[in-house]
C-alpha positions as CSV (number, residue, x, y, z in Angstrom):
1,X,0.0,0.0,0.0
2,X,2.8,2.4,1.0
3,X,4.4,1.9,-2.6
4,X,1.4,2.4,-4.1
5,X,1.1,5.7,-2.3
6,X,5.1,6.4,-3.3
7,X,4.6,5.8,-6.8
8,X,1.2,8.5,-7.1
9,X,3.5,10.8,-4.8
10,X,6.1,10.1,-8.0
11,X,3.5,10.7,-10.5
12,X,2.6,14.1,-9.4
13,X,6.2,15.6,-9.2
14,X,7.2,14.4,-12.2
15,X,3.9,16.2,-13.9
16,X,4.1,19.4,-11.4
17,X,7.2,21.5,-9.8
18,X,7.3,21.2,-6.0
19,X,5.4,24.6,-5.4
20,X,3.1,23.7,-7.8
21,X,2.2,20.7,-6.0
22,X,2.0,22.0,-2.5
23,X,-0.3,24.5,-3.9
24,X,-2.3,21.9,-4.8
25,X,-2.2,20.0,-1.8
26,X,-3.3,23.0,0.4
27,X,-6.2,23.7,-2.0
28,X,-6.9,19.9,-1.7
29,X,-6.5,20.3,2.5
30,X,-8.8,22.9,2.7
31,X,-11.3,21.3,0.8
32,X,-11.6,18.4,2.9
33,X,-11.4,21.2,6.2
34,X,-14.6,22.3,4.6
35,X,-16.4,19.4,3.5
36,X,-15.4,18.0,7.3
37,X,-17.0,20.6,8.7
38,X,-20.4,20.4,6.7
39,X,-20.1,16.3,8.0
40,X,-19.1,15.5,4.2
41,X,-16.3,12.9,2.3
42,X,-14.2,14.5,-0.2
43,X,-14.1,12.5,-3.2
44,X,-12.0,12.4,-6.2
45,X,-15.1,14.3,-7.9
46,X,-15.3,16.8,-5.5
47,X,-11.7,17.9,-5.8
48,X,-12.0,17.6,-9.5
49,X,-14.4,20.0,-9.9
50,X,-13.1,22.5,-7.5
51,X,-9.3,22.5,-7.8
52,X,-8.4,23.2,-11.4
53,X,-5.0,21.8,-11.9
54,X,-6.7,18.3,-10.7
55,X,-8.1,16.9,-13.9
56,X,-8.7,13.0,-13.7
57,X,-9.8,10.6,-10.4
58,X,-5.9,9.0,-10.1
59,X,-4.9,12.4,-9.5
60,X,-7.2,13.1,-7.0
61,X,-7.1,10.1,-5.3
62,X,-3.1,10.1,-5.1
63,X,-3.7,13.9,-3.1
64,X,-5.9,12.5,-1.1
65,X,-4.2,9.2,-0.1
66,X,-1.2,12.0,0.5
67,X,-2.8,14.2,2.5
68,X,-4.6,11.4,4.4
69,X,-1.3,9.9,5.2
70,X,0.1,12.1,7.1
């Protein structure tokens, strides 16, 4: 499982620079902050159609299981 999150990690920063990404990932933290608070799941769709440099599920879900990890 933790390869599996390596290798999406991997994915990402080879398709964004490092700030890119961390933008990204706060976008993606807040998100979830918010739908948290509201008693929602974030899912892949959700971040899809709020965060615009997201643009398919695999990317989403490899945020997610990043932010979720730590």
């Amino acid at each position: 499982m933790i390869a599996l999150h390596l290798d999406h990690a991997r994915q990402l920063l080879n398709g964004y620079g490092l700030s890119e990404l961390e933008k990204v990932v706060r976008k993606v933290e807040g998100l979830q902050e918010s739908f948290q608070a509201q008693g929602r799941e974030l899912k892949p769709r959700d971040i899809i159609s709020r965060v615009r440099d997201i643009k398919t599920a695999a990317q989403a879900r490899s945020v997610l299981a990043l932010i979720n990890d730590h």
